[in-house]
Each structure stands twice: as structure tokens, then as C-alpha cells.
C-alpha positions, -999 to 999 in steps of 0.1 A, spaced: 503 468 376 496 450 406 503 410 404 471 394 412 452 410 376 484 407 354 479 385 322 513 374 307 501 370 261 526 349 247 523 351 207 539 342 175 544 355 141 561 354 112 588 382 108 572 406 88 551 441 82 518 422 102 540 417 136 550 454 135 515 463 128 502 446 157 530 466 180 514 495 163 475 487 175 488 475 207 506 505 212 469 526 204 450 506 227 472 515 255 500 489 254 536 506 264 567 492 249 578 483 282 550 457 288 565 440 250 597 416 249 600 407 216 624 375 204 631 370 172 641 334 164 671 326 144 664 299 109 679 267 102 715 279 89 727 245 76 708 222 53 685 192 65 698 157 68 684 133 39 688 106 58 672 97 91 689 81 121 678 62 151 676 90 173 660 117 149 636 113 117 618 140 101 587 117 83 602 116 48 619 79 34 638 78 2 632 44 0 592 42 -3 595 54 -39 622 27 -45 604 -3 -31 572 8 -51 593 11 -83 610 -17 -72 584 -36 -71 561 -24 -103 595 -29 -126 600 -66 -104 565 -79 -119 568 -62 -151 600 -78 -155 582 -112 -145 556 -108 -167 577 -103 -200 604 -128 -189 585 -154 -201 590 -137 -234 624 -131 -232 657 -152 -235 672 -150 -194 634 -161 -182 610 -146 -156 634 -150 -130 663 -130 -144 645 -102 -156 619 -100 -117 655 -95 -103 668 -68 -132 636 -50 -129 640 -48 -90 674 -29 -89 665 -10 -118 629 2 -106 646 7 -70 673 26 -85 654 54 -108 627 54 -78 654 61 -50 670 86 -75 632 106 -84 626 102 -44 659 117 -41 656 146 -62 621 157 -53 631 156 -16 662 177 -24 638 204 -46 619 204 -17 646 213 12 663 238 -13 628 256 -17 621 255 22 655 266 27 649 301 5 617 308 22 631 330 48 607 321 77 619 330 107 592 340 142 590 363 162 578 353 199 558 380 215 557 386 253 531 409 269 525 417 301 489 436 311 462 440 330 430 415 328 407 441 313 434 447 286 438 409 282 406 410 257 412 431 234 449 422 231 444 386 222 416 406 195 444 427 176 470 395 180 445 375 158 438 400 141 474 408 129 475 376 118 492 357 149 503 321 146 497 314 179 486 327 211 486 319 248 471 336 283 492 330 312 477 343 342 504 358 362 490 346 393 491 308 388 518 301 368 553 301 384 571 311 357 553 348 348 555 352 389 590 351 387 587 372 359 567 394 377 593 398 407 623 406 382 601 436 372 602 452 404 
């Protein structure tokens, strides 16, 4: 395969009978095994953080349930304070911390039934390397969609430093 028409297909998948089946029509289009490098890429083995820190958030608050209930318990309490004996004030402040408790604590356990369901989903990728020619490019980017690809990217071998270097560590 000479360097100037080589095409390094970079694609992922999920781990499962539609990756090997792709192999399987590469393979009958006239892909070799030696122009694949499969990696498989290992899961999250320890559970997610619940909460964030300065240097790494992952888009979910605990506390935005908690201010709203906060808040909706803060003016109910208002509201019926004027009907009670400790007054509007007492019962704004009472209705705070108890709305911002049961709303941290439902925030809490939805995001926890959440991770535990995303942690027994056993998704793990598989990173597909293939080196061919350009008039094999085509139709191998064709069956990687096919097959249900997450992703996929052309590299041309030519241009991009690192499938040359790639390229001189096949020789």
C-alpha cells in the first residue's frame, strides 16, 4: 500500500454483535485483519461524584430542586402565616428549610437512581483503526455506517503527521 493513496478510518462502536459484523463485511470487501487495530475502551469502574468541585462539574446540581422547593414551601409558609399563631415570618423561614430539605433529598435520590442505572448499562467502545487504499476508503466508511458506527473519521495518510508516522512503523 503505497503512502501517498493510504486513508487511515478511525471509528467507534459500542461493544457488541454490530462491531463484529462490520469486521465481517470489511473483511468481504477486501479488508485484511492486518489493515484493523481494534481498542476496546475500558468503563468507569468506580461510581460518579454527587458533588461537583471547582475543577470538574458534570451539569447536574442537587441544589436546584432545593431552592425551588425552598422557595414554593417559603411563600406557602408566608401565605398561611398570617393564619397561624408564630406569623408570616416564622413559618417563610420553616417552610424554607423544610421545602429545601425534601427537595435536596428527591434531587438526591433521582440523581443517585440515575448513576446506579448508567452504571449497569455496560457501555463500553470500541475504537476502530483502518488503514486502506483511497478507492477502498468509500465503501468502508459505507459498511461503518452501516454497522451502526457512532462515529467516523478519514485521515488521509498523507497530510496528517500522525497516520505518516503510523505509516513508517508499518514498514
Amino acid at each position: 500500500m503505497s503512502q501517498e493513496t493510504a486513508i487511515c478510518l478511525v471509528a467507534s462502536f459500542e461493544q457488541n454483535t454490530h462491531f463484529e459484523m462490520a469486521l465481517v463485511h470489511l473483511e468481504q470487501i477486501g479488508i485484511v485483519r492486518s489493515q484493523l487495530f481494534a481498542v476496546p475502551l475500558e468503563s468507569r469502574s468506580m461510581p460518579p461524584q454527587f458533588f461537583d468541585t471547582i475543577s470538574r462539574s458534570d451539569g447536574r446540581s442537587l441544589f436546584d430542586g432545593a431552592a425551588a422547593l425552598g422557595t414554593v414551601m417559603m411563600v406557602l409558609g408566608s401565605i398561611y402565616g398570617f393564619l397561624w399563631k408564630w406569623g408570616p415570618i416564622l413559618w417563610g423561614i420553616i417552610g424554607l428549610f423544610i421545602g429545601g430539605l425534601i427537595g435536596f433529598g428527591l434531587d438526591y435520590l433521582w440523581t443517585r437512581s440515575q448513576q446506579v442505572k448508567q452504571l449497569k448499562k455496560p457501555m463500553t467502545e470500541v475504537v476502530l483503526l483502518l488503514y486502506c487504499r483511497q478507492d477502498e476508503a468509500d465503501a468502508s466508511v459505507r459498511v461503518l455506517w452501516q454497522q451502526g458506527a457512532l462515529g467516523v473519521a478519514r485521515l488521509d495518510r498523507s497530510k496528517d503527521a500522525f497516520c505518516r508516522d503510523s505509516a513508517h512503523s508499518e514498514k
